[in-house]
C-alpha positions in Angstrom: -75.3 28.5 152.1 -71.6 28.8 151.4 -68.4 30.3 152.5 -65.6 30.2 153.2 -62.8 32.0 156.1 -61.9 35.0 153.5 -65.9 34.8 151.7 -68.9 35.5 153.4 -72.3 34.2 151.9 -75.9 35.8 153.1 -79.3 36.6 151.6 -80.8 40.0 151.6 -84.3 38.6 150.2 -84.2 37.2 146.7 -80.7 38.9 146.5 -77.3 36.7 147.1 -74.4 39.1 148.6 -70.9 37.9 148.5 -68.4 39.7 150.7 -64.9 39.8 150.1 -64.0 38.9 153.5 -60.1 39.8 154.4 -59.9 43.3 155.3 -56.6 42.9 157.1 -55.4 42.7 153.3 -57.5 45.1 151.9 -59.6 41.7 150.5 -56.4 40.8 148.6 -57.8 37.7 146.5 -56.1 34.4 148.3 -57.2 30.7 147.8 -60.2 30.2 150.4 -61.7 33.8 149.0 -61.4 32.1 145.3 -63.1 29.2 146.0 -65.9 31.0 148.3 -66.3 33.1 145.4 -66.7 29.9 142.9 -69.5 28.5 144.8 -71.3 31.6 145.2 -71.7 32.3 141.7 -72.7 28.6 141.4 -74.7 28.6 144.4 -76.8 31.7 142.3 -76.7 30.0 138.9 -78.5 26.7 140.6 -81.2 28.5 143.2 -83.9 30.0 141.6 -85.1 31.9 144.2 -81.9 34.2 144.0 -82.6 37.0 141.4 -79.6 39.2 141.8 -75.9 39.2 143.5 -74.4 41.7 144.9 -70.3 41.5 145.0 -68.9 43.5 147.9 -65.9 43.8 150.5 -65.5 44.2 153.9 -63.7 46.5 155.8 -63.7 49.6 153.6 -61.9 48.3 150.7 -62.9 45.6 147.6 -60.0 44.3 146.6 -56.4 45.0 146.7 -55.5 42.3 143.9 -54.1 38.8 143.8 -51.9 37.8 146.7 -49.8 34.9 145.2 -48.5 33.4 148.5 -51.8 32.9 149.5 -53.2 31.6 146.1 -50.0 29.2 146.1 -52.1 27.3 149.3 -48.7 28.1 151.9 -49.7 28.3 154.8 -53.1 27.2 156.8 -55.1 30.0 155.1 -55.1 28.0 151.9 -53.6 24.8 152.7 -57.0 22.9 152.8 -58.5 24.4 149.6 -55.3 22.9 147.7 -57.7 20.1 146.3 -59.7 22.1 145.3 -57.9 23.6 142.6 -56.0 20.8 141.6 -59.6 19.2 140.7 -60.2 22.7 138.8 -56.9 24.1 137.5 -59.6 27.0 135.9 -61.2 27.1 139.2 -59.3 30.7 139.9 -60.3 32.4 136.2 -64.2 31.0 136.8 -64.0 33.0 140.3 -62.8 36.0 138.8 -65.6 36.0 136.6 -63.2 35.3 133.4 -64.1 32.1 132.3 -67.6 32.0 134.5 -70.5 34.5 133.6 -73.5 34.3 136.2 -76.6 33.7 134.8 -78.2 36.3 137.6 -77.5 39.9 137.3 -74.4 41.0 139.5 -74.2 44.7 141.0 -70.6 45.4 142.6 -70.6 47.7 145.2 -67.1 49.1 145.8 -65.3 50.7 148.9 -62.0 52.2 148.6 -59.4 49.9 147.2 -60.2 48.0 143.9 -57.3 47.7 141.8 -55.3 45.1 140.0 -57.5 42.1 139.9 -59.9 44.1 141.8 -60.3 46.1 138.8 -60.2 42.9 136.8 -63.3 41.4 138.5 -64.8 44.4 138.0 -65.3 44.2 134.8 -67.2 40.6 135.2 -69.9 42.5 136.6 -73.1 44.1 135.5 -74.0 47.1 137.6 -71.1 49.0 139.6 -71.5 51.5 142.4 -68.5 53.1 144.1 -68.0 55.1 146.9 -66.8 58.6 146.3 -63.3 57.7 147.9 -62.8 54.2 145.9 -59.8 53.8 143.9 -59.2 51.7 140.9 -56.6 51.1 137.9 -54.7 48.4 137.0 -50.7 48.3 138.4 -49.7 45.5 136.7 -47.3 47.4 134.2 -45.8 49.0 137.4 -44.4 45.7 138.8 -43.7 44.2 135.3 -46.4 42.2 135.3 -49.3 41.6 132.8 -52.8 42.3 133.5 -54.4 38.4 133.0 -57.1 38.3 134.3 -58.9 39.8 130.9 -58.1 43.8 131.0 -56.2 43.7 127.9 -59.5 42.3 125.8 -62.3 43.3 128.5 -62.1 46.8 129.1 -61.9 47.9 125.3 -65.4 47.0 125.1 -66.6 48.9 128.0 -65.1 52.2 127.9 -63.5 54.3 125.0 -59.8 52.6 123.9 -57.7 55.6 124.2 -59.3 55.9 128.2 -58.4 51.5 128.1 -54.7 52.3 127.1 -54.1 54.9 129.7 -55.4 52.7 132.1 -53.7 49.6 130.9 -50.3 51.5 130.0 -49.6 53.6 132.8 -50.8 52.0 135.8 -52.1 54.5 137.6 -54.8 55.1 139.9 -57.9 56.3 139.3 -60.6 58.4 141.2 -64.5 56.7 141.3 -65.4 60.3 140.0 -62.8 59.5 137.1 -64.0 56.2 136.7 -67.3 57.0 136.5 -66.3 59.6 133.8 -64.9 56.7 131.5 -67.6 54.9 132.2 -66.4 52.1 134.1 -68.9 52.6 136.7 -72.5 53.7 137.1 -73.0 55.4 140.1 -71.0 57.5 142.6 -72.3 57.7 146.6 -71.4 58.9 149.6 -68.3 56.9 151.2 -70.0 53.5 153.3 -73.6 53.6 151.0 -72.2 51.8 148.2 -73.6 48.5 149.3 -76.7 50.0 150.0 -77.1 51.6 146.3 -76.4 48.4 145.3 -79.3 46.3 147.4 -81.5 49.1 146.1 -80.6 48.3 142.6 -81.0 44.7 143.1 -84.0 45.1 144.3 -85.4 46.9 141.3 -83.5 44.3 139.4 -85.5 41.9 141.7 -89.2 43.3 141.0 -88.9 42.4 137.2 -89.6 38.9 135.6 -86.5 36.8 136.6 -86.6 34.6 133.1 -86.9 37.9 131.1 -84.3 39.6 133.5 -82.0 36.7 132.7 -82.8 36.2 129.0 -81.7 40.0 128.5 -78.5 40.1 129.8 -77.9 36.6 128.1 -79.0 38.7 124.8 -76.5 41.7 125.2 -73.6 39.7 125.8 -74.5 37.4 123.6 -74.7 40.3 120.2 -72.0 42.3 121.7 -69.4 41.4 119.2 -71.8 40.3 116.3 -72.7 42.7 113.4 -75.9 44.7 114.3 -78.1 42.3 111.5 -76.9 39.2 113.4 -77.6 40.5 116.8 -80.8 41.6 116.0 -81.6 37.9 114.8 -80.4 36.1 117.7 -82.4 39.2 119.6 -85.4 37.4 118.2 -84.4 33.8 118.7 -83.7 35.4 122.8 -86.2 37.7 123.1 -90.1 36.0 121.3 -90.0 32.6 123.6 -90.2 34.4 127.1 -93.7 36.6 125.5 -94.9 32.6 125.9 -94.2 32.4 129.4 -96.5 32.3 132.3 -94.3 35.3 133.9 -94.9 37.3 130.6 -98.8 36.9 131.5 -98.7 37.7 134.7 -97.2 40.9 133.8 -99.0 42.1 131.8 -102.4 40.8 133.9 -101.2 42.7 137.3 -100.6 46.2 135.3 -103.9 45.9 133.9 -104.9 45.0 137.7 -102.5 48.0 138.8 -100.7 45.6 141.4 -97.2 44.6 142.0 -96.7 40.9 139.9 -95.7 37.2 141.1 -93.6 35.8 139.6 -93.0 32.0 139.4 -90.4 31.5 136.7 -92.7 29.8 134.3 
């Protein structure tokens, strides 16, 4: 299992959690924490036995956004990852979940801070929990700066333009109640049972047949910018090989037998 000094790797069952790991920065995003992060996604794509991730931070916050010393490689913090991303120049976007989309489901659970490229890995994710005291938005226009990491195309398709504009246009901070609201995240809990909401979800998540599981997320990202006729086609093309699976059978055999199934990704 993975990891690095700012990204800490550990199993909770069939469920892979990755923990933003530098609370002293409020999990600011530096080089060890990118390339932790690129490994775990790969580490989940490869091992079958993982069913879900869940993408948390420690300390009480998410993440604070990109800290460009650190990602720069000064210092020790990043100095021996520098390889790393010269092998990988796209190395960074793939960790942010920009250029890189797990095949596994991936449930964020999100305490206090997530803003900036917080915010922007965010929206790489499937599921989203918050705590009831998280904050989010996207500062970029505050400092002058653009928000790269895929705001500007991303968050358009999840929540209602005029609500993307305000958030990409003013900066500001939003509320988990707020976000929630907009529709940027599922679930609001009580402050410090975010990650918890989110290991129950996975676990739900984990219950159902993994090559269905995965085959139906591929299938709504897949249609979500074709016309309704062609997604419905490539629905079918998705959907009708996994009623041919062994998994498929054993579903439908243990509710007929009223017991939990077993699934062995065939």
């Amino acid at each position: 299992m993975g990891g690095t000094e700012h990204l800490t790797v550990q199993r909770e069952g069939a469920t892979l959690v990755l923990t933003l790991n530098r609370p002293e920065a409020k999990n600011a995003l530096s080089l060890p924490m990118l390339v932790g992060l690129y490994d775990g996604w790969i580490e989940a794509d490869e091992d079958d036995t993982v069913r879900s991730i869940v993408l948390t931070g420690a300390g009480g916050a998410f993440c604070a956004g990109m800290d460009l010393k650190a990602l720069a490689g000064q210092g020790m913090a990043g100095e021996q990852y520098r390889d790393r991303l010269k092998a990988d120049p796209d190395l960074h976007w793939k960790a942010m979940l920009r250029h890189h989309r797990p095949r596994k489901p991936v449930i964020a659970a999100v305490e206090g801070h997530c803003v900036a490229g917080g915010t922007e890995i965010l929206q790489g994710t499937d599921i989203r929990v918050a705590g009831e005291s998280a904050t989010f938005g996207l500062f970029e226009v505050r400092r002058g700066l653009f928000p790269i990491g895929g705001s500007t195309v991303r968050l358009q398709r999840q929540i209602p333009r005029t609500h993307a504009l305000e958030m990409l246009l003013t900066g500001r901070p939003y509320s988990a109640r707020e976000a929630a609201g907009i529709g940027l995240i599922g679930h609001v809990v009580p402050d410090g049972s975010a990650l918890a909401k989110a290991l129950e979800i996975a676990e739900l998540v984990n219950a159902c047949g993994p090559l269905a599981v995965e085959a139906v997320k591929e299938s709504v990202y897949e249609s979500a910018e074709m016309t309704e006729t062609d997604g419905l086609a490539a629905e079918l093309r998705r959907g009708w090989p996994i009623f041919d699976t062994a998994d498929a059978k054993e579903g439908a055999r243990a509710f007929a037998e009223k017991r939990p199934p077993v699934y062995k990704r065939s």
